[in-house]
N, C-alpha and C positions, 0 to 999 in steps of 0.2 A: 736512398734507403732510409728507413721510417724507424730513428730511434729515439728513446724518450727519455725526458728529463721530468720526474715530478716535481711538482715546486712542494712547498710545506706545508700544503694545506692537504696533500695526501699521505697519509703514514707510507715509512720503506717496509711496512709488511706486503703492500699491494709492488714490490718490485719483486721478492719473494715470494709469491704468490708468482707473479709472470712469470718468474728462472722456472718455476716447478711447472707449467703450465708448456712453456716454450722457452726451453732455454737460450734457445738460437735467438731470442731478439734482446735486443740492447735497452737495458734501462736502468737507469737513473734515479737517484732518491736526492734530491737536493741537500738534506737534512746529513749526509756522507760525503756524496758525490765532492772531490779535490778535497777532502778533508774537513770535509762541513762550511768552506771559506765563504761558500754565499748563504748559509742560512741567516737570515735573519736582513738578508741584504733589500734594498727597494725593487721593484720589479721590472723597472726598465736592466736597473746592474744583470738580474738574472736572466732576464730576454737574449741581452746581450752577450752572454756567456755561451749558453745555451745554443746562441746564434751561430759565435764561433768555435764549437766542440760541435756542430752538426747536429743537437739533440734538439729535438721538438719537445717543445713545453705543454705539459700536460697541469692543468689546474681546474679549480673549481671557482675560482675569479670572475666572476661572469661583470662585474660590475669595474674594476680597475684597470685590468690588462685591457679590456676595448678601446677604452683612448689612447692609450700607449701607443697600441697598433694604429687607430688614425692618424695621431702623429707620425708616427715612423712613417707611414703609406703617403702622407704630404710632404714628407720630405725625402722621399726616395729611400729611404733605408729598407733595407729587406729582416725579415727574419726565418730561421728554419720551419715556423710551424708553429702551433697554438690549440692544442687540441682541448675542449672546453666539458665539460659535464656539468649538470646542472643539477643542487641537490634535492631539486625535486621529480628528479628521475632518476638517480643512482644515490642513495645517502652516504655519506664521507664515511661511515665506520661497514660500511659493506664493502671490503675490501676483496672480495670474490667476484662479486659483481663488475668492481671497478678493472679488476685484473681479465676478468674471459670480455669486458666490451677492448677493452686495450688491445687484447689478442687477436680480438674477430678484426678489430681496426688494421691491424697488419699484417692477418691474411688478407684482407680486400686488397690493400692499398698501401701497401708493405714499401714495394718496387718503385713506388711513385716517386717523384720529385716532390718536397714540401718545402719549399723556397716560397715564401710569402701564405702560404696555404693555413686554413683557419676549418675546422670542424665541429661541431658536437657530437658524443658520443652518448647512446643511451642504453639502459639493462638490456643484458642480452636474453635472448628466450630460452627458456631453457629447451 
């Protein structure tokens, strides 16, 4: 089951934004989520978390988390997922945008298994 973790580089408006949209799916605002304990943390620590609470990471990191994930994949390590937007097809302060592509994301592919699984997401049509 396909639930989400934002990292910090997405406001917790776009989680509130998803409750109202679809409450029934599970997410995350890193910047909250256990008490705010990994804001501000490196992004392997939050992969890592993320990994073990079954939440798929959702960020706009296009440039640092990709190593991350090569390493872990050379060393066997798995993670829940990695879901990527890039901000020059969704902008960081469109949080509408970023909330119905999240949504449409888990009506496709809700059900799936995201055990090592890596996507980009982009504005949805209206």
């Amino acid at each position: 089951m396909l639930k989400f973790l934002l990292d910090e580089q997405i406001s917790p408006k776009v989680a509130k934004a998803i409750a109202r949209l679809a409450p029934e799916i599970t997410v995350e605002a890193v910047t909250v989520w256990q008490d705010g304990i990994y804001r501000s943390q490196p992004d392997p620590i939050v992969l890592a978390a993320a990994t073990e609470a079954n939440l798929t990471l959702v960020t706009f990191d296009v440039s640092t988390i990709p190593p991350i994930l090569q390493e872990w994949a050379e060393s066997d390590r798995s993670h829940h997922g990695v879901v990527f937007i890039d901000e020059r097809t969704i902008a960081s302060n469109d949080f509408g945008a970023i909330a119905r592509s999240l949504v449409r994301l888990h009506k496709m592919a809700g059900n799936e298994e995201w055990i090592d699984r890596i996507t980009f997401i982009d504005k949805p049509s209206l």
